[in-house]
C-alpha positions as protocol buffer text, in pm:
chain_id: "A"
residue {
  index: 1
  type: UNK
  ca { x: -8511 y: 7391 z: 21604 }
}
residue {
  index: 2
  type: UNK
  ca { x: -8358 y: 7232 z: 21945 }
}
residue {
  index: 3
  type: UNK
  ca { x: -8275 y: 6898 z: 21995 }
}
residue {
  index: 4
  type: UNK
  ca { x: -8213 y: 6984 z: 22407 }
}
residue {
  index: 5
  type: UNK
  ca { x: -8350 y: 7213 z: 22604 }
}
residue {
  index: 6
  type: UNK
  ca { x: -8131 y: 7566 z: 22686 }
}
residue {
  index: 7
  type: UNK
  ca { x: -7942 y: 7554 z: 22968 }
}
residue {
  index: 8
  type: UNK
  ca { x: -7988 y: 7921 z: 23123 }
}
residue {
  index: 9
  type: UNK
  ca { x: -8384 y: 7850 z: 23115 }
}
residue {
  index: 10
  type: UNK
  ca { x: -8343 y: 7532 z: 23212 }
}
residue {
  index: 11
  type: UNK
  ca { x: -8192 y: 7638 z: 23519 }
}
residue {
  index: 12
  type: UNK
  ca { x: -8503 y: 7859 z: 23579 }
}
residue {
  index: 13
  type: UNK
  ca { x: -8719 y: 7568 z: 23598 }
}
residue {
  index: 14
  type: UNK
  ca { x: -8455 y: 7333 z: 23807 }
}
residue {
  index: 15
  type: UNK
  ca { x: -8503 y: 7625 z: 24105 }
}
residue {
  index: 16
  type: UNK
  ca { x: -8860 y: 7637 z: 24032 }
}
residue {
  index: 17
  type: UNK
  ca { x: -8903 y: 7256 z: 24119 }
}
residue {
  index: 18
  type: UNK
  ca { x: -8639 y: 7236 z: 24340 }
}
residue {
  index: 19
  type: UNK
  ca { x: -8854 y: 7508 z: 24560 }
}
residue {
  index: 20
  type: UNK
  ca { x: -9135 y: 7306 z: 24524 }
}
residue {
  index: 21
  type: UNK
  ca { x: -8998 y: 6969 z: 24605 }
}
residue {
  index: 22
  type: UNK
  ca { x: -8842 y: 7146 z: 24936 }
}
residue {
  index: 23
  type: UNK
  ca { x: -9188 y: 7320 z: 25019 }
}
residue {
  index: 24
  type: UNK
  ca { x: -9351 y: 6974 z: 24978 }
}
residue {
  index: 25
  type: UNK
  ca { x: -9153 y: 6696 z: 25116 }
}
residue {
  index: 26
  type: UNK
  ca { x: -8858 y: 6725 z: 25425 }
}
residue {
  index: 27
  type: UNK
  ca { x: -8522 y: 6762 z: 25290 }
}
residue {
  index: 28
  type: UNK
  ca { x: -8382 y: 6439 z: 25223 }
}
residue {
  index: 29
  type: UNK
  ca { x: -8690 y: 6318 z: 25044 }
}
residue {
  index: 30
  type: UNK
  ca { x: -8702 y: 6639 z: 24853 }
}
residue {
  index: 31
  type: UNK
  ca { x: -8334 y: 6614 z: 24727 }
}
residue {
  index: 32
  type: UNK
  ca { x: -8464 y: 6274 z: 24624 }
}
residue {
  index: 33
  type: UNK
  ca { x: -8758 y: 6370 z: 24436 }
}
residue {
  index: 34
  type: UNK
  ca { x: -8547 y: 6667 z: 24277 }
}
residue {
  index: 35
  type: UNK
  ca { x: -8266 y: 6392 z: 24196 }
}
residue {
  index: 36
  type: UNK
  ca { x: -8516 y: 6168 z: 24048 }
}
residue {
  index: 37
  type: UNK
  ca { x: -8635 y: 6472 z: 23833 }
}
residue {
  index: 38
  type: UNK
  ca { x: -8341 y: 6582 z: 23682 }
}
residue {
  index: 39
  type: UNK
  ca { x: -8215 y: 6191 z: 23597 }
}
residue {
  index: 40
  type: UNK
  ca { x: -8570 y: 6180 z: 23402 }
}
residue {
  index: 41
  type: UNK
  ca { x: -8519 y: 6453 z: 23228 }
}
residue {
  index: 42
  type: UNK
  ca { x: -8188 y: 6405 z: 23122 }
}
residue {
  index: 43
  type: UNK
  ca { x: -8319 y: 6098 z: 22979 }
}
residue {
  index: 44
  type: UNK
  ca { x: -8553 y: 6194 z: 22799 }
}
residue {
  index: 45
  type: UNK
  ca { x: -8324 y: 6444 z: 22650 }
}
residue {
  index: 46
  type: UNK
  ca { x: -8064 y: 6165 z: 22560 }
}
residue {
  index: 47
  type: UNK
  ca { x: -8361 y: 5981 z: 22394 }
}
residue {
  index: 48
  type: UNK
  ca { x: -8441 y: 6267 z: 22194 }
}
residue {
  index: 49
  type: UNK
  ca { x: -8114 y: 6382 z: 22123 }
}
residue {
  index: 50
  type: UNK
  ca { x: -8026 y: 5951 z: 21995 }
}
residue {
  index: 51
  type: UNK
  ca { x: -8345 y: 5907 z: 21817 }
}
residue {
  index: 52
  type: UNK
  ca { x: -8247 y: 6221 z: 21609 }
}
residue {
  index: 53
  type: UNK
  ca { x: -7863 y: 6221 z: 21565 }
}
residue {
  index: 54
  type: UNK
  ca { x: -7812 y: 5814 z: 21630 }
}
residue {
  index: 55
  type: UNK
  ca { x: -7802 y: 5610 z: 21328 }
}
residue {
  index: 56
  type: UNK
  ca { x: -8010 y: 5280 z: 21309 }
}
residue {
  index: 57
  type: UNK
  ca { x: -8093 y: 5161 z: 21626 }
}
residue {
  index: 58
  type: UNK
  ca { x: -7983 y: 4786 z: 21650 }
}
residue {
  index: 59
  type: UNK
  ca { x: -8270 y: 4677 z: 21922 }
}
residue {
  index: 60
  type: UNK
  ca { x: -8644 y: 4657 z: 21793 }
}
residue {
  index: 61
  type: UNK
  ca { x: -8792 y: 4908 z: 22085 }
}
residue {
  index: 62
  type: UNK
  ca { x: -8624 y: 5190 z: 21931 }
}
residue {
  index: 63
  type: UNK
  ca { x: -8617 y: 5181 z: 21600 }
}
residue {
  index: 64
  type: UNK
  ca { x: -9024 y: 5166 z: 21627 }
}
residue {
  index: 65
  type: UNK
  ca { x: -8962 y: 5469 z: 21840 }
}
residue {
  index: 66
  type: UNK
  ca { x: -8777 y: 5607 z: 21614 }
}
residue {
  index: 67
  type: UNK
  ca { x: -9005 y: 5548 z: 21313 }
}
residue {
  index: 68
  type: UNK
  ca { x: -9302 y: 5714 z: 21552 }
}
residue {
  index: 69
  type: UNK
  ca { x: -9107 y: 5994 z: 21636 }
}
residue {
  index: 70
  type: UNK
  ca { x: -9020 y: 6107 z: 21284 }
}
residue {
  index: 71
  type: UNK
  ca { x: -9360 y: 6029 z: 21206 }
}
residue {
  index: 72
  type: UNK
  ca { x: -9419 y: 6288 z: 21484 }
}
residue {
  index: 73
  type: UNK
  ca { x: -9199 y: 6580 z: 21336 }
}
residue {
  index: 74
  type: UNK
  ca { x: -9245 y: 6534 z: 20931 }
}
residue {
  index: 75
  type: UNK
  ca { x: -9660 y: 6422 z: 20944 }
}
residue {
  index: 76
  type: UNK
  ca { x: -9835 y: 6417 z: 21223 }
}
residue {
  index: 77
  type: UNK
  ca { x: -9710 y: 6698 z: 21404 }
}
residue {
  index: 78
  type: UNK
  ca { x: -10004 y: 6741 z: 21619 }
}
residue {
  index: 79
  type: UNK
  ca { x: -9981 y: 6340 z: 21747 }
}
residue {
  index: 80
  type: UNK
  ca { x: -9715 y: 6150 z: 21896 }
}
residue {
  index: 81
  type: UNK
  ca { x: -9558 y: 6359 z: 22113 }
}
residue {
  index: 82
  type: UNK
  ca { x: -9388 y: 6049 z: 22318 }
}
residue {
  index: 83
  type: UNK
  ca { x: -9045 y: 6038 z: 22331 }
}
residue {
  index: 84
  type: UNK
  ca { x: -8940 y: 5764 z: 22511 }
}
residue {
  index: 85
  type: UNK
  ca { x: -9241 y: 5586 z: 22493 }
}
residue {
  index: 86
  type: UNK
  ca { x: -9594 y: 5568 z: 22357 }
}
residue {
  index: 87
  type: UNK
  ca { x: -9750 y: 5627 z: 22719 }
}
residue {
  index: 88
  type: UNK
  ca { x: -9868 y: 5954 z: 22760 }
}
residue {
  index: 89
  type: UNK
  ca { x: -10059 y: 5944 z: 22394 }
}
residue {
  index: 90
  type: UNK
  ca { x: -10277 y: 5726 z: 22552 }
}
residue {
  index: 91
  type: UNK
  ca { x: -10453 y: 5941 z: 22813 }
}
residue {
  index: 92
  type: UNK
  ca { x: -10435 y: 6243 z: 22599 }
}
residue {
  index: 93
  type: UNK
  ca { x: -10537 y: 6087 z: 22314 }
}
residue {
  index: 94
  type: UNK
  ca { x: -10224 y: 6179 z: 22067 }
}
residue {
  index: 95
  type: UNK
  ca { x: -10126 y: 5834 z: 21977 }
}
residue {
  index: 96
  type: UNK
  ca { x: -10074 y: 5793 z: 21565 }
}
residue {
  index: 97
  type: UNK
  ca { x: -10372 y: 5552 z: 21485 }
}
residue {
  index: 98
  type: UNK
  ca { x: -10204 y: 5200 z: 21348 }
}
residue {
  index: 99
  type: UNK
  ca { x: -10335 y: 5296 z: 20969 }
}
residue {
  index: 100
  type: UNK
  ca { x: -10107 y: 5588 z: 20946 }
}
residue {
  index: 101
  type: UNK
  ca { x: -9802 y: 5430 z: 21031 }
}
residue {
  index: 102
  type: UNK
  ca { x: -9609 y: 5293 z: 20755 }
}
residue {
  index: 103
  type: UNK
  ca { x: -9567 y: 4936 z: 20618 }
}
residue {
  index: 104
  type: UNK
  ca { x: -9413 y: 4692 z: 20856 }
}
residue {
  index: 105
  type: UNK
  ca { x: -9438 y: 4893 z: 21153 }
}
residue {
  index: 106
  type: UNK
  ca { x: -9568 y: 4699 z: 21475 }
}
């Protein structure tokens, strides 16, 4: 029923992989890796968050995402859990096959 994730557990898991990063890697490259975290996250939640509330997007890429996405939520719900991209389905082998995507789609 979200569209983002909470912000009080969210917080939870930022010192969670901030402690890791800093047990892992010396400081600087651990603020780094935590930086680089938190900007992928937040774009994956802006992704979600457009590909829900945006209207039509205007460049090819996305609209296919979003027509795989809603595909995702309304009739495959157990396939196509990418978000910003179809990589991930791949390996764990969630991709929607081609024949169950609608007319057009490429």
């Amino acid at each position: 029923m979200r569209l983002v994730f909470p912000p009080v557990p969210a917080l939870f898991f930022a010192l969670v992989l901030y402690t890791l990063a800093r047990l892992t890697f010396p400081i600087g490259m651990s603020h780094s890796v935590f930086a680089g975290i938190v900007a992928g996250y937040v774009a994956y939640d802006l992704t979600h968050y457009y590909l829900h509330q945006g209207g039509t997007p205007s460049i090819d890429y996305f609209r296919r995402l979003k027509t795989y996405h809603t595909l995702h939520h309304y009739n495959h719900q157990q396939l196509g859990f990418g978000i910003s991209s179809k990589l991930w389905d791949y390996p764990f082998g969630t991709l929607i096959p081609e024949n169950l995507m609608p007319r057009g789609y490429k």
